[in-house]
C-alpha positions as CSV (number, residue, x, y, z in Angstrom):
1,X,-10.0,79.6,149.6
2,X,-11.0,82.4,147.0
3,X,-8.8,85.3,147.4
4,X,-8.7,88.9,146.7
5,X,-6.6,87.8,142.7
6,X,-9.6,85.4,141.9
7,X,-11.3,88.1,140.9
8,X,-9.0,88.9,137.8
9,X,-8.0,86.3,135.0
10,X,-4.9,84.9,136.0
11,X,-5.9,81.3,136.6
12,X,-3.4,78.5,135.5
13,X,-4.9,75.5,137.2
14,X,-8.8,75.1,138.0
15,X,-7.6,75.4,141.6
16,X,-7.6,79.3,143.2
17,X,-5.0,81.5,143.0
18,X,-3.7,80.8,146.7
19,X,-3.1,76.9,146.0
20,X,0.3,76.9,143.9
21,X,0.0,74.6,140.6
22,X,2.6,72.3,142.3
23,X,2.7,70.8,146.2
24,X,6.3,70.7,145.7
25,X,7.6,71.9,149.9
26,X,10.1,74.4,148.3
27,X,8.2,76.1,145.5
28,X,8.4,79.8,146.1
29,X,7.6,83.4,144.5
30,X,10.5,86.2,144.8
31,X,11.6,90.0,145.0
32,X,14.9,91.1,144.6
33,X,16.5,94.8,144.3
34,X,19.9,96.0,144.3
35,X,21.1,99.7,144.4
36,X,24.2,100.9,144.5
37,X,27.0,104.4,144.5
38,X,28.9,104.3,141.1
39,X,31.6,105.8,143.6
40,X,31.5,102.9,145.9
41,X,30.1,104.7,148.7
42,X,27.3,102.4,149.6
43,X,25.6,99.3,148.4
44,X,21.9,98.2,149.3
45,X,19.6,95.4,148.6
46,X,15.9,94.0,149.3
47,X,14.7,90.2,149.2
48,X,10.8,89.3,149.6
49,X,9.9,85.4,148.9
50,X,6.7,83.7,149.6
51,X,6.5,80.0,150.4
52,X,2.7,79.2,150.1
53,X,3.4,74.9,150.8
54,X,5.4,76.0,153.6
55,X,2.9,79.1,154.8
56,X,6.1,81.4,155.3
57,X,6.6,84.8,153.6
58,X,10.1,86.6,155.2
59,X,11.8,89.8,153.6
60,X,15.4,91.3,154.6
61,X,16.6,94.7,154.0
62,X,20.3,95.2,154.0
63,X,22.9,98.1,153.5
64,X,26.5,98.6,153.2
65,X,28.2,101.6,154.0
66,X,31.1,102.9,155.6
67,X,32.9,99.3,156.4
68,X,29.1,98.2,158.0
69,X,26.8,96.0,156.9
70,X,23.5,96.9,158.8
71,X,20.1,94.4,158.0
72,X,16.7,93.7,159.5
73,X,14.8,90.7,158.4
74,X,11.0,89.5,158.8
75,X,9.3,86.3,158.6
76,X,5.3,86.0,159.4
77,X,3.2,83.3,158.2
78,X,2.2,83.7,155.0
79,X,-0.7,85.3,153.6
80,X,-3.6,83.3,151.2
81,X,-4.3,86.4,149.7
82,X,-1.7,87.1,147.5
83,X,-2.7,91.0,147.8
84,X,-1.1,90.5,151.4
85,X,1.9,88.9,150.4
86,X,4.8,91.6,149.4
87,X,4.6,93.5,153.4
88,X,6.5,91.5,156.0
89,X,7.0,93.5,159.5
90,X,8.9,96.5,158.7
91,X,9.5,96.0,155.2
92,X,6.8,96.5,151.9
93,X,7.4,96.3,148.6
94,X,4.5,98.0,146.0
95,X,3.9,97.6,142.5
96,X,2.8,101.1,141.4
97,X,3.1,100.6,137.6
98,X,3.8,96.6,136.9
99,X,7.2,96.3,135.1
100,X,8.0,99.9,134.9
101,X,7.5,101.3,138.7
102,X,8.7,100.0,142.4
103,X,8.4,101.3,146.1
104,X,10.2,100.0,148.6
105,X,10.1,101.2,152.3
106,X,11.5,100.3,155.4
107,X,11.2,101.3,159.2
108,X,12.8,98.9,161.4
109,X,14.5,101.5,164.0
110,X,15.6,98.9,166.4
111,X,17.7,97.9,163.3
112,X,19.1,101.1,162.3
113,X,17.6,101.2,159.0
114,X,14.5,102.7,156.8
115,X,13.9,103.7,153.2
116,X,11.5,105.2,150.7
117,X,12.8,104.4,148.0
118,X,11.0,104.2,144.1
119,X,12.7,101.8,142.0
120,X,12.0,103.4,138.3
121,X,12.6,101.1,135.2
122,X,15.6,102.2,132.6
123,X,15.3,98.5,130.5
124,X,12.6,96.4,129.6
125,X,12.0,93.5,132.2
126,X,14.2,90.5,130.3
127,X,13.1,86.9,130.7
128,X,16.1,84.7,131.8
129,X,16.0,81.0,130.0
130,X,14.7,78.7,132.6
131,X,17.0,77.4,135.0
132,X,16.1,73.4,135.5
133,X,19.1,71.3,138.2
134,X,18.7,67.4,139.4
135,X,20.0,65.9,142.5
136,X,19.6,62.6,141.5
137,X,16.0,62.5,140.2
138,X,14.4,65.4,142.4
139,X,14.4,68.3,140.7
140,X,16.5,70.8,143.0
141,X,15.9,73.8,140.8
142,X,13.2,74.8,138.3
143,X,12.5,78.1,138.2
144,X,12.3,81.6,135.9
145,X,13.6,84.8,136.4
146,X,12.8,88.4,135.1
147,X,15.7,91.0,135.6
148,X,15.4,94.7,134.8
149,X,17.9,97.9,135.1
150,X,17.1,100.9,136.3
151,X,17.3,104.0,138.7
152,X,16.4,104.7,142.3
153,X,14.9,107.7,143.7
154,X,14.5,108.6,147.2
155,X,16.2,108.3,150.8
156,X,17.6,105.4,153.2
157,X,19.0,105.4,156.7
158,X,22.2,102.8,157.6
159,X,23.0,103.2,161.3
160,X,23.6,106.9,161.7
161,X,24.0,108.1,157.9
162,X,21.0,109.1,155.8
163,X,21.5,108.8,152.4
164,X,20.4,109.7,149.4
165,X,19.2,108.4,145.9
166,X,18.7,110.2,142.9
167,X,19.6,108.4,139.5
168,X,21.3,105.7,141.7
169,X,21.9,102.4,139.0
170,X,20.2,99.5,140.4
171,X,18.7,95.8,139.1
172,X,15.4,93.9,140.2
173,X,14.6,90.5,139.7
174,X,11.4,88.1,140.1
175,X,12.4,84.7,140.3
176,X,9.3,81.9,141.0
177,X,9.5,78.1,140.4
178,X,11.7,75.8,142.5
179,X,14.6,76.0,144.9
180,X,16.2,74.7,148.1
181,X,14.6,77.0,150.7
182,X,13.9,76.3,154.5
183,X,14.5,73.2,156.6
184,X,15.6,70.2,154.5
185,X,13.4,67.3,154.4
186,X,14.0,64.8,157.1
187,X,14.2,60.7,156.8
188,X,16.1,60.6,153.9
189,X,19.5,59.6,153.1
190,X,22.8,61.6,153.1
191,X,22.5,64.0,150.4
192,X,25.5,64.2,148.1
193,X,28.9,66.5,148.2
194,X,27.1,69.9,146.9
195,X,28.8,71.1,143.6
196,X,27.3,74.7,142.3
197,X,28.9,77.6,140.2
198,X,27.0,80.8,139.2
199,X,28.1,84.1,137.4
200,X,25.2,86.6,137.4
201,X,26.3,90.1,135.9
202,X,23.7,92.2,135.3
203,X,25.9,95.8,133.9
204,X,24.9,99.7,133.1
205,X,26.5,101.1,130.3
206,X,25.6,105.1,129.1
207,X,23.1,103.8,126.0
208,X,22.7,100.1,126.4
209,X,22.8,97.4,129.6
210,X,24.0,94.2,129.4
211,X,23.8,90.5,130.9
212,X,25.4,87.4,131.9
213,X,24.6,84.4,133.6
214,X,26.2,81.1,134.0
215,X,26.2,77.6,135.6
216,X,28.9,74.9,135.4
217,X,29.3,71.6,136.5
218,X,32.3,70.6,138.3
219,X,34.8,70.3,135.3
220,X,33.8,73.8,134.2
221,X,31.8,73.0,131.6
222,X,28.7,75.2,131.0
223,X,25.3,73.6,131.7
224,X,23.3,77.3,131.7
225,X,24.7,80.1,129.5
226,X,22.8,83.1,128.6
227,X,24.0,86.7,128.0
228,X,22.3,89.9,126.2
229,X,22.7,93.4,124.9
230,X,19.3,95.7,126.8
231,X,18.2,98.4,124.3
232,X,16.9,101.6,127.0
233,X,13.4,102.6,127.7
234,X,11.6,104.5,126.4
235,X,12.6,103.2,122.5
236,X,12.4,99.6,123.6
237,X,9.5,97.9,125.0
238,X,8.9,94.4,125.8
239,X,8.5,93.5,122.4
240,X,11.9,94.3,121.7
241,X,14.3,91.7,120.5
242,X,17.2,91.3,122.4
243,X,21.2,90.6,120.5
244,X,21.4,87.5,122.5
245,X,24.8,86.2,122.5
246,X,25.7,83.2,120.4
247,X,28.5,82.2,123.3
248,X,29.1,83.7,126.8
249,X,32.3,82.9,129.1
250,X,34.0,84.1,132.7
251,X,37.1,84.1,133.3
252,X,37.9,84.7,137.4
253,X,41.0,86.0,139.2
254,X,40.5,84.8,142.9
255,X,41.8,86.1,146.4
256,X,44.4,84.1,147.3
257,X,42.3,81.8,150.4
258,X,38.8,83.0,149.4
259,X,36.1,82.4,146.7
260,X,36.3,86.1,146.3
261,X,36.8,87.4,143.0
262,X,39.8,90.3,143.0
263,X,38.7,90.4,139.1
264,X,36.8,89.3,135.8
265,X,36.9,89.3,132.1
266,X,33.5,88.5,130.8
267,X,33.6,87.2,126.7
268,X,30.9,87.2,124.6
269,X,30.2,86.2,121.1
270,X,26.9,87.4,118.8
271,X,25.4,85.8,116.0
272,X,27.1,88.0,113.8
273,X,30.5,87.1,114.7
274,X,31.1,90.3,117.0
275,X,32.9,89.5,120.3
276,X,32.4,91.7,123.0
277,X,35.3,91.7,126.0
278,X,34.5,93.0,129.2
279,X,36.5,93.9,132.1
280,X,35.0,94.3,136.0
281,X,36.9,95.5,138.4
282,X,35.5,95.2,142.2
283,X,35.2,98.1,144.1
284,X,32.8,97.1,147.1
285,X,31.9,93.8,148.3
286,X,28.2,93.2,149.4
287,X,27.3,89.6,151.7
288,X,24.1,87.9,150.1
289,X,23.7,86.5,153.6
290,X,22.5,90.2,154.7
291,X,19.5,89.5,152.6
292,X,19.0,85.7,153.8
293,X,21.4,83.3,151.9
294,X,23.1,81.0,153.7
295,X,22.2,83.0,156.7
296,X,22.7,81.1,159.8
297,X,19.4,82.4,161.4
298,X,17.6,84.1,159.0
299,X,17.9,81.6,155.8
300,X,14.9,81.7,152.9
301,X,11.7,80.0,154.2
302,X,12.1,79.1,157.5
303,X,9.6,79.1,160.3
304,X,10.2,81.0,162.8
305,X,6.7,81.5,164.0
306,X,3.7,83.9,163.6
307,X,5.6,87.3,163.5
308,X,9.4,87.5,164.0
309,X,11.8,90.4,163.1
310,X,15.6,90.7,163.7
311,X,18.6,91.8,162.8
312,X,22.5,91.2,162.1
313,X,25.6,93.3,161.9
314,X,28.8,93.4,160.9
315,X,32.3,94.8,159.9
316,X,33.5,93.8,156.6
317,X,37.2,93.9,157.9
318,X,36.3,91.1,160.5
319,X,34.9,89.1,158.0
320,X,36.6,85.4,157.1
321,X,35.7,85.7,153.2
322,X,36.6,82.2,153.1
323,X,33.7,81.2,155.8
324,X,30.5,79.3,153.8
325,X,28.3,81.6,154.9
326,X,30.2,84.7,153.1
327,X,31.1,83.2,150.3
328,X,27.7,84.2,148.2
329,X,28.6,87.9,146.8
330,X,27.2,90.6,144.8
331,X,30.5,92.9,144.0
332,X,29.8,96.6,142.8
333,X,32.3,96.6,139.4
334,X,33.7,99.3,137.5
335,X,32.8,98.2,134.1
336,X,35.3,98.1,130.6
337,X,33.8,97.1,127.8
338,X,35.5,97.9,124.1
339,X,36.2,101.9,125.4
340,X,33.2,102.1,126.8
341,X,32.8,102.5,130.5
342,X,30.1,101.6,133.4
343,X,29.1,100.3,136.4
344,X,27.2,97.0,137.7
345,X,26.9,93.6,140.0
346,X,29.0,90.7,139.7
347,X,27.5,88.3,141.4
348,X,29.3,85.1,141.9
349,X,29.1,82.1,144.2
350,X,30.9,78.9,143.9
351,X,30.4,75.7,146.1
352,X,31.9,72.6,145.3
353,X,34.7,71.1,142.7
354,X,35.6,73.7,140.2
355,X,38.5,72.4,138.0
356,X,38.9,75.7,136.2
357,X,39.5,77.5,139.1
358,X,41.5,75.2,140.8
359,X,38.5,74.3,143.3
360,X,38.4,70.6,144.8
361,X,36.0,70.5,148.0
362,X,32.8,72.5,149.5
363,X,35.0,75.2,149.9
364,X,38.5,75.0,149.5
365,X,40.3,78.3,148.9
366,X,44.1,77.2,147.5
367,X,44.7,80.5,145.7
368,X,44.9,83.1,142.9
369,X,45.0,80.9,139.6
């Protein structure tokens, strides 16, 4: 089983690089990329996860614009050689300079869509703290995450309009560990009422970026908090220590019948004492499902047999924002923070209780709070 990787020293187990350091079923290795019009003219994203125990490797290119949301998706059986493992059908994904420079490119014409598109680092890459959740005693989550800003140059094609990027904001992510993905496992007892709350916000400001990201349990207590000022490349490097905020909090106005924030205030304290308030206001609203969550077809790590690509569409207008599988959003914000002004993602998605936010089944919808 010696791959193409075993060659270099990045052994973390006596085993080969192909055999994961865990047998756990839902263990998995991700891409993600976001781009996005400050003006609200278009929103785009890219998702490419690898499931070596489960031998399926799928990818999903989406884009938003002009009321549509147009994506193509691909699933193959996965790769051994890692080398292999970040080009599904129609969609690659190439590290040309690790941490600092990304291609992406598309051609799925039956789908509407293609890309070139170079993915150019404004941040250093920032380590998120380690996200560990239990159901019961199986661990349902344990995994890391890297996210980095930056700026997208190139061209894409959404159904008839070819658009273009130059010093379009943007945020990657690498996320590998642990995670509900694919088919659930069989013979085993009714699992219990789902409860899960996350607040990822991930912001461009003119000389700095920021982050937030937050879990809470049911009563709305926080049970992951982390949020950051990002110095800018090219003073910072990742060496650089980040002002990590002492406390982080969210405060949500929702649509009236929807999990669909219609506004945010994000509050942060640093170690000094300094509080930082920040205002989003939504101006585009992006379906994570595009890219594979909670798709009804096309969901993370599913088999759907050697080589297998299709698509979905959709009008946001028709849309029930209320319906499970559009509740998982990343909004494109205007950003207020302290005078200063910006753009971003809010990313939100909110299953289960949620006493805060007045939030009492899988996914109840009373109202605005």
């Amino acid at each position: 089983m010696i791959t193409t990787f075993d060659d270099y020293p990045l052994h973390q187990t006596a085993e080969p690089v192909a055999v994961p350091g865990t047998g756990d079923r839902n263990y998995y290795d991700r891409y993600f990329f976001n781009g996005y019009d400050p003006e609200g003219g278009f929103f785009f994203a890219v998702a490419l996860g690898l499931y070596p125990n489960r031998r399926v490797v799928d990818a999903s290119f989406s884009v938003l614009h002009a009321g549509v949301q147009r994506s193509v998706h691909s699933s193959a059986r996965a790769p051994l050689d890692r080398a292999a493992a970040t080009s599904v059908g129609p969609i690659a994904v190439e590290v040309v300079e690790p941490l600092r420079v990304l291609r992406v490119r598309v051609d799925a014409p039956e789908q509407g869509l293609a890309a070139d598109l170079v993915f150019r680092a404004r941040t250093p890459a920032v380590e998120e703290p380690r996200i560990i959740r239990h159901t019961g005693v199986t661990a349902t989550m344990d995994y890391t995450r890297l996210t980095q800003w930056g700026t997208w140059e190139g061209r894409f094609r959404g159904g008839d309009a070819e658009l273009t990027c130059a010093g379009t904001p943007g945020t990657r992510d690498r996320s590998w560990g642990v995670r509900a993905v694919g088919e659930p496992p069989g013979g085993a007892p009714p699992a219990e009422p789902p409860q899960f709350f996350w607040v990822w916000a991930p912001l461009h400001l003119d000389d700095h970026c920021t982050h937030l990201a937050l879990v809470d349990d049911a009563e709305g207590r926080h049970v992951y908090e982390s949020a950051c000022v990002v110095p800018l490349l090219p003073g910072a490097d990742e060496a650089t220590r980040l002002d990590h905020a002492r406390t982080a909090d969210v405060e949500i106005e929702w649509e009236p019948g929807a999990r669909l924030a219609r506004g945010a205030t994000l509050r942060t304290a640093g170690w000094d004492g300094k509080e930082r308030t920040t205002r989003l206001t939504p101006l585009l609203t992006f379906r994570m499902r595009g890219i594979g969550y909670f798709h009804p077809a096309w969901a993370h790590g599913v088999w759907h047999g050697e080589h297998e690509t299709g698509g979905s569409e959709w009008r946001t207008a028709d849309l029930d924002p209320a319906a499970p599988e559009n509740v998982h959003v990343q909004q494109l914000v205007r950003v207020d923070s302290d005078g200063r002004t910006g753009v971003g993602v809010f990313e939100h998605l909110a299953i289960g209780p949620h006493r805060p936010s007045g939030f009492t089944g899988a996914f109840d919808a009373p109202g605005a709070r």
